[in-house]
C-alpha positions in Angstrom: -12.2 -5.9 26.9 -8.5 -6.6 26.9 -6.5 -4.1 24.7 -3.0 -5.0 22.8 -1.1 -2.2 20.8 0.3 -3.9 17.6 2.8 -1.3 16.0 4.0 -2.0 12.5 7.4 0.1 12.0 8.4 1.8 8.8 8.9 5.5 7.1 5.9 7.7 5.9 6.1 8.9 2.5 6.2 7.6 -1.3 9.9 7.4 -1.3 10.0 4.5 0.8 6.7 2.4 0.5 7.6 -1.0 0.0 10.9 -1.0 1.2 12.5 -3.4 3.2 12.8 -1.2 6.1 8.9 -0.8 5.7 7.8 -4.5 6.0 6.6 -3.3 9.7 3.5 -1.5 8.1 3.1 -4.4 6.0 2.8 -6.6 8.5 -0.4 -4.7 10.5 -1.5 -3.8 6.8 -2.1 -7.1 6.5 -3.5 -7.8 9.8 -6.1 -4.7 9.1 -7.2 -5.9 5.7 -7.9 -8.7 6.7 -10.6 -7.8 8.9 -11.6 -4.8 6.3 -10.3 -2.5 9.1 -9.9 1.3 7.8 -6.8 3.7 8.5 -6.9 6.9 10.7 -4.5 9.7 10.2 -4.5 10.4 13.9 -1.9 12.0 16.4 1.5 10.3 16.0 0.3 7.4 13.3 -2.3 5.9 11.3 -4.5 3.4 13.4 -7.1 1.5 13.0 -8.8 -1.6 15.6 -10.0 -4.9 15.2 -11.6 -7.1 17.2 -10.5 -10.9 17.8 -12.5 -12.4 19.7 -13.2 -10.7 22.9 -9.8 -8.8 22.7 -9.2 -5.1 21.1 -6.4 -5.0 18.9 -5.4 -1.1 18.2 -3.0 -1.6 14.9 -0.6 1.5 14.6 2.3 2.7 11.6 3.9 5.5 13.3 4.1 9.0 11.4 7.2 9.8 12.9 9.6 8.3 10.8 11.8 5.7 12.3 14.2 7.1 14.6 11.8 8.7 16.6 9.4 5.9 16.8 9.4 5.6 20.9 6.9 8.5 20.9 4.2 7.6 18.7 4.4 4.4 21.2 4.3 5.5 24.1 1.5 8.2 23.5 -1.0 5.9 22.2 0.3 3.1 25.1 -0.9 6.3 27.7 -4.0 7.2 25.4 -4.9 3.8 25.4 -3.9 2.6 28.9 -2.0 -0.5 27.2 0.3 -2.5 29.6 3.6 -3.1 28.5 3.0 -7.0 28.1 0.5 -6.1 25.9 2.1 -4.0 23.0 4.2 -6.3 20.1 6.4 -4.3 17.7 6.4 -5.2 13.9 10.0 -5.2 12.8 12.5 -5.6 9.8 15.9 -7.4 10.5 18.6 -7.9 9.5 19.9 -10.7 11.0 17.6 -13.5 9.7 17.4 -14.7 6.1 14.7 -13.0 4.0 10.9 -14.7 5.0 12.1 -16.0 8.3 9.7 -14.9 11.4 10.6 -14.3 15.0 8.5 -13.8 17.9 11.2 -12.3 20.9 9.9 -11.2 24.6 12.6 -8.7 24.6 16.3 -8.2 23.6 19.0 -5.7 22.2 17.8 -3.6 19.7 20.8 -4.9 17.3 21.1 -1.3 15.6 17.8 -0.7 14.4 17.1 2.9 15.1 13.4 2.4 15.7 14.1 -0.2 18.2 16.2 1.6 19.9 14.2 4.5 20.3 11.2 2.9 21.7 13.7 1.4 24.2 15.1 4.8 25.2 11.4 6.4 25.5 9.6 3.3 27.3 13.4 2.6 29.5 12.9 -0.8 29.0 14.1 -3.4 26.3 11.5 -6.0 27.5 8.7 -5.8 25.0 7.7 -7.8 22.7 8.7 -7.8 18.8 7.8 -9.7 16.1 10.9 -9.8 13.7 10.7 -10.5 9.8 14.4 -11.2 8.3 15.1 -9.2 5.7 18.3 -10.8 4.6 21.9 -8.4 5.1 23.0 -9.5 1.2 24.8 -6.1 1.0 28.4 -5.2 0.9 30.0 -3.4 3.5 28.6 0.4 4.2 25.6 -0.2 1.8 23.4 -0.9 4.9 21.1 2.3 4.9 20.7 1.4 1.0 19.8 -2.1 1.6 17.4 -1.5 4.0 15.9 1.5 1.9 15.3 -0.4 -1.4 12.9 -2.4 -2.7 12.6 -6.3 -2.4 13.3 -7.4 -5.8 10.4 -9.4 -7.4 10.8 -13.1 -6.2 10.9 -11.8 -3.1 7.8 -9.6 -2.8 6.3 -12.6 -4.7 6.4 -14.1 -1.4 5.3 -11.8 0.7 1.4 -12.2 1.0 2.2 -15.8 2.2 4.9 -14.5 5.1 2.2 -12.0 6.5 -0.5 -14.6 6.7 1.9 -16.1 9.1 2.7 -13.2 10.8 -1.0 -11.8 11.2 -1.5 -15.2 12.7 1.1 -14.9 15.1 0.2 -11.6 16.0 -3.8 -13.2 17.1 -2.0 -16.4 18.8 0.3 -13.1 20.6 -2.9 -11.3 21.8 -5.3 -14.3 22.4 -3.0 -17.3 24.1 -0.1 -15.5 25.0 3.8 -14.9 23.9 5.2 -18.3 24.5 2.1 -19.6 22.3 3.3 -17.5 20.2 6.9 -18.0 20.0 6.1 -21.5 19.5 3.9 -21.6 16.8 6.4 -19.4 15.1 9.8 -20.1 16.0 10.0 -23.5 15.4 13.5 -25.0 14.2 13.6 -27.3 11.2 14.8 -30.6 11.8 18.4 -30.6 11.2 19.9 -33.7 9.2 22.4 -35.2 11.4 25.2 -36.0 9.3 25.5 -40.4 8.7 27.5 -42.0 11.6 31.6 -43.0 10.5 31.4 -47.1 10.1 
């Protein structure tokens, strides 16, 4: 049976459930309750599996709070004996509007410490993320504060129907591949080309 490591990102801990930095747990919580899949406190993370047809997919939310999320990835990539094409990481960012989804093969890790951490650990930015924007409505050096608050209600109002989307990318990831993937998910809307001059 084929095996994919999907890892949600996001802090441990009361003080930060729900945040916006946290909508990487969200996304494989969603994925897991879906399938009525039940949470392990194991080494490095909380995990659970489901299977989608014929393929194992070991969900994990690292325990090791953010910055040092590389480890709890690569141990259960060795524990596992999950190939690099086959782990997708569950991200927050930034740079896209709040609600919009991005499958990426690879790529910078655009100051997001748990990206870049994983990078440094596995020495290689080519893996796959799945990348849920966030929004950057802050003013200047209010980042960390942003990214550690809550989503204010019209926002988490629309949550359940973003990670329905994103669980489905996540099976389209595992069972037909990333470019299936990407798109499915990354399509553009049409843009409205402006009336030609008379």
């Amino acid at each position: 049976m084929e095996k994919y490591l999907i890892v949600g990102l996001g802090n441990i801990g009361p003080d930060y459930e729900g945040t916006r930095h946290n909508i990487g747990f969200r996304m494989v919580d969603a994925l897991a309750a879906e399938y009525d899949a039940k949470w392990e406190d194991r080494r490095y993370g909380f995990v659970t599996r489901i299977s989608v047809k014929g393929r194992q997919l070991i969900l994990l939310k690292p325990s090791t709070f953010m910055n040092l999320s590389g480890n709890a990835v690569r141990y259960w990539m060795q524990q596992e004996k999950i190939e690099l094409s086959h782990l997708l990481v569950c991200v927050d960012d930034l740079a896209l509007p709040f609600g919009q989804l991005r499958m990426k093969p690879g790529g910078s890790d655009a100051g997001h410490n748990g990206l870049k951490h994983i990078a440094q650990i596995l020495g290689t930015q080519q893996y796959a993320r799945l990348r849920f924007g966030i929004g950057n409505d802050f003013y200047r050096g209010q980042q960390v504060d942003f990214v550690l608050s809550q989503f204010p209600p019209e926002e988490e109002a629309q949550i359940p129907d973003c990670t329905k989307k994103t669980s489905a990318a996540i099976k389209t990831f595992c069972l037909a591949g990333i470019q299936m993937a990407m798109n499915q998910l990354n399509k553009k809307k049409p843009q409205t080309l402006p009336p030609p001059s008379l």
